[in-house]
C-alpha positions in Angstrom: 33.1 -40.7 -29.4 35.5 -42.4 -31.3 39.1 -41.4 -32.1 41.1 -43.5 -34.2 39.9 -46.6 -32.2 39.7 -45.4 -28.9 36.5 -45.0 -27.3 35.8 -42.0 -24.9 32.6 -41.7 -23.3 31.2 -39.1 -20.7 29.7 -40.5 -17.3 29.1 -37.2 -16.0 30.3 -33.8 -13.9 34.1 -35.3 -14.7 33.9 -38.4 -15.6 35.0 -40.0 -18.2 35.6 -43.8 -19.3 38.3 -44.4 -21.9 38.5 -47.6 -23.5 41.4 -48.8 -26.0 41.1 -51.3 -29.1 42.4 -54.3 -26.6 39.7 -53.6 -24.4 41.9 -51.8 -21.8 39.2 -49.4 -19.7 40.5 -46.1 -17.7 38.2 -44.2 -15.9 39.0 -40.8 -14.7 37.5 -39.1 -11.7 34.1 -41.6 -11.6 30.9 -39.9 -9.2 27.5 -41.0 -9.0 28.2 -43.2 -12.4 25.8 -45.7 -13.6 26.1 -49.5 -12.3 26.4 -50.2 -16.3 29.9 -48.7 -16.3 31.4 -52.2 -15.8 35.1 -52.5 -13.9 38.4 -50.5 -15.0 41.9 -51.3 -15.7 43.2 -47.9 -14.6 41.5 -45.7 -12.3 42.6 -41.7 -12.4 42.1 -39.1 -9.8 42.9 -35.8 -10.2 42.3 -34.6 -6.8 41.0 -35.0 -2.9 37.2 -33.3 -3.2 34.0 -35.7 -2.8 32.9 -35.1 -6.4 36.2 -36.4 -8.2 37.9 -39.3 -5.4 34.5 -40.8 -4.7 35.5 -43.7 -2.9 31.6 -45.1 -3.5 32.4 -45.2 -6.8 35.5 -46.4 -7.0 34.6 -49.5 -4.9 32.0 -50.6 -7.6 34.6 -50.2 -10.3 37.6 -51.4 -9.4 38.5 -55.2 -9.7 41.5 -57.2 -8.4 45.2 -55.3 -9.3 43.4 -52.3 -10.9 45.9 -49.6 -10.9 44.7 -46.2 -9.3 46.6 -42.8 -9.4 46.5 -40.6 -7.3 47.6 -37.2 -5.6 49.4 -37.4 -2.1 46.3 -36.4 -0.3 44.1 -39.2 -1.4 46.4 -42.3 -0.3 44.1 -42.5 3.1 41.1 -42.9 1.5 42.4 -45.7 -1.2 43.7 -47.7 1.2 40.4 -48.6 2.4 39.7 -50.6 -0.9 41.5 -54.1 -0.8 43.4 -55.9 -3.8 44.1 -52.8 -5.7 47.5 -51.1 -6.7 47.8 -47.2 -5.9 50.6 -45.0 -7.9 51.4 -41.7 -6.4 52.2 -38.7 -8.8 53.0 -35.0 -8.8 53.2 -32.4 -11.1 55.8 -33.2 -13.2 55.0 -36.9 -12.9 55.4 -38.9 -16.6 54.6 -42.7 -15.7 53.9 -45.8 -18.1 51.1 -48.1 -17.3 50.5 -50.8 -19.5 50.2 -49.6 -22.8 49.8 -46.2 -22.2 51.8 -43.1 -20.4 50.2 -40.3 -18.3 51.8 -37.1 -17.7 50.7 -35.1 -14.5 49.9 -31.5 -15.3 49.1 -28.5 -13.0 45.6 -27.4 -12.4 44.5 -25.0 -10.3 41.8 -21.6 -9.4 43.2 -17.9 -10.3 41.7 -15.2 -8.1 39.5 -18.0 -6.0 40.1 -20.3 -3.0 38.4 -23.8 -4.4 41.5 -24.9 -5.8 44.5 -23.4 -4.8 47.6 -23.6 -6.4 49.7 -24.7 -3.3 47.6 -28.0 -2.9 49.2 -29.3 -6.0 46.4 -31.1 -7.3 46.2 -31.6 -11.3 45.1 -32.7 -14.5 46.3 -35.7 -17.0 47.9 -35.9 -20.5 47.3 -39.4 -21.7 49.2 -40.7 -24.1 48.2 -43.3 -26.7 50.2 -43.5 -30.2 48.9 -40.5 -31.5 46.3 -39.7 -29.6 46.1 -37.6 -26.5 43.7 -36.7 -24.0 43.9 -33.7 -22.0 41.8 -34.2 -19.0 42.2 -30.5 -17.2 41.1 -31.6 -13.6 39.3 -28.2 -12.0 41.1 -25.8 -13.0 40.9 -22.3 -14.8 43.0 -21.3 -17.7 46.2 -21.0 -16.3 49.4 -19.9 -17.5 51.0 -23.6 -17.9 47.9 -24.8 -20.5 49.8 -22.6 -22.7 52.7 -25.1 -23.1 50.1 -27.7 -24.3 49.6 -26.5 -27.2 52.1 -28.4 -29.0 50.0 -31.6 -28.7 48.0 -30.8 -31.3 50.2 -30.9 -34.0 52.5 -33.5 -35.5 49.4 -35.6 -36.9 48.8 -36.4 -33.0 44.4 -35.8 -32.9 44.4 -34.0 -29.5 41.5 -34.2 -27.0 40.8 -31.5 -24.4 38.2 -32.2 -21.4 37.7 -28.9 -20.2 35.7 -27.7 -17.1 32.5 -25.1 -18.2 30.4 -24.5 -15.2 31.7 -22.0 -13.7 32.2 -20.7 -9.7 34.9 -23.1 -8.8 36.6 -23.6 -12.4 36.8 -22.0 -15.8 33.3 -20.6 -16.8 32.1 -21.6 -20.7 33.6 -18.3 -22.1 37.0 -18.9 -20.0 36.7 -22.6 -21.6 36.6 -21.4 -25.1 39.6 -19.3 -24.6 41.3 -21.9 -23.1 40.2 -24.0 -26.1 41.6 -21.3 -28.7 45.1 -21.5 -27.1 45.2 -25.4 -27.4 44.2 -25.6 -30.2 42.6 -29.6 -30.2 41.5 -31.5 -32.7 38.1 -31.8 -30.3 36.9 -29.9 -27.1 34.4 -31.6 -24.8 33.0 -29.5 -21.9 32.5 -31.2 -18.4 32.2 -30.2 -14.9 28.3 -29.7 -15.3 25.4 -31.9 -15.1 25.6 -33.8 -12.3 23.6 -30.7 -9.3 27.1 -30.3 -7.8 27.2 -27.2 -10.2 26.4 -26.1 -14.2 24.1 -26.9 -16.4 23.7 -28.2 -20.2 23.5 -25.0 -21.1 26.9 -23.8 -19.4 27.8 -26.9 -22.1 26.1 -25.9 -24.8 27.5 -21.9 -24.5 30.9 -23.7 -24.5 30.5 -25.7 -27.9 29.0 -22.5 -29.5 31.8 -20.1 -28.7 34.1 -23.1 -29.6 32.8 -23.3 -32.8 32.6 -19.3 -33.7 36.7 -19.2 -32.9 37.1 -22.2 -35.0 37.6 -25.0 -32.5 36.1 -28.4 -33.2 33.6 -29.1 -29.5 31.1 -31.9 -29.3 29.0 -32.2 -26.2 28.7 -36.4 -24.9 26.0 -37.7 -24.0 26.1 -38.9 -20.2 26.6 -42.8 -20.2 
């Protein structure tokens, strides 16, 4: 997928590989991604569980001075890669890294123990120009997506990468709501695909209601 010269691709469950005109890569919470992938600039983690810090996975990507961000719970496990540079955030973080600024968002379960709110793991705004990519972490639709809203407006062409699958996150019809309030200029589902949990289908449900409350959604194909 393309957005006004930035390339996003999906390398499945959470995954995603962002790469900018310059050829500037950021990967966000890589697992089990193909040795294709090639090395990243910028490295995001939204939070401590096996399927999004896979330190397997970040080994094979990372290359001298990469930058990897991270919650305060994950600093153990990054240390054990050599010649890399780890950034710690909060909620509440905004930070610049090269050309680009990341703001550190809340995400979080309602009424379920996966993801508790008290951990203070999260999601990312990343900022480039005018475009912005909302990458939601697991969360549900809590009451602080609201505020991101905004984004979408302005000429800025808004991304959301939402969780769909279900059981630990939003399911696809909690996803479409949470798509309705954003309001993007695109909704991709993730969080399925990869037998940790969801399906294509869980995807496919997502886009559908997506598209019958208005909401631009495309479905990526896994690179």
């Amino acid at each position: 997928m393309d957005v006004d010269g930035i390339k996003i691709e999906f390398l499945g469950h959470d995954g995603f590989l962002i790469e900018c005109k310059d050829g500037m890569r950021i990967i966000i919470d890589p697992y089990n991604v193909s040795d294709s992938v090639g090395k990243a600039d910028f490295i995001l983690i939204t939070h401590s569980h096996y399927d999004h810090c896979s330190i397997k996975d970040i080994g094979k990507l990372v290359k001298e001075e990469t930058v990897i961000v991270v919650p305060a719970d994950v600093q153990s496990k990054i240390t054990k890669i050599e010649k890399v540079h780890m950034e710690v955030v909060e909620i509440g973080d905004e930070i610049e890294l090269g050309k680009f600024k990341i703001e550190v968002v809340p995400a979080y379960n309602i009424g379920k123990d996966f993801h508790p709110k008290s951990e203070g793991w999260f999601g990312y705004l990343i900022k480039m120009r005018n475009v912005i990519i909302y990458h939601a972490g697991d969360s549900d639709n809590t009451p602080e997506m609201k505020s991101l809203s905004g984004y979408g407006k302005h000429g800025n062409k808004f991304i959301a990468l939402l969780p769909v699958s279900g059981k630990y996150v939003m399911d696809a019809v909690e996803a479409a709501e949470a798509a309705k309030m954003l309001n993007p200029s695109m909704a991709i589902p993730m969080h399925y695909g990869s037998g940790v949990v969801g399906t294509i289908e869980d995807a496919k449900e997502f886009v559908e209601l997506c598209k019958q409350k208005g909401i631009n959604a495309e479905i990526l194909e896994r690179i």
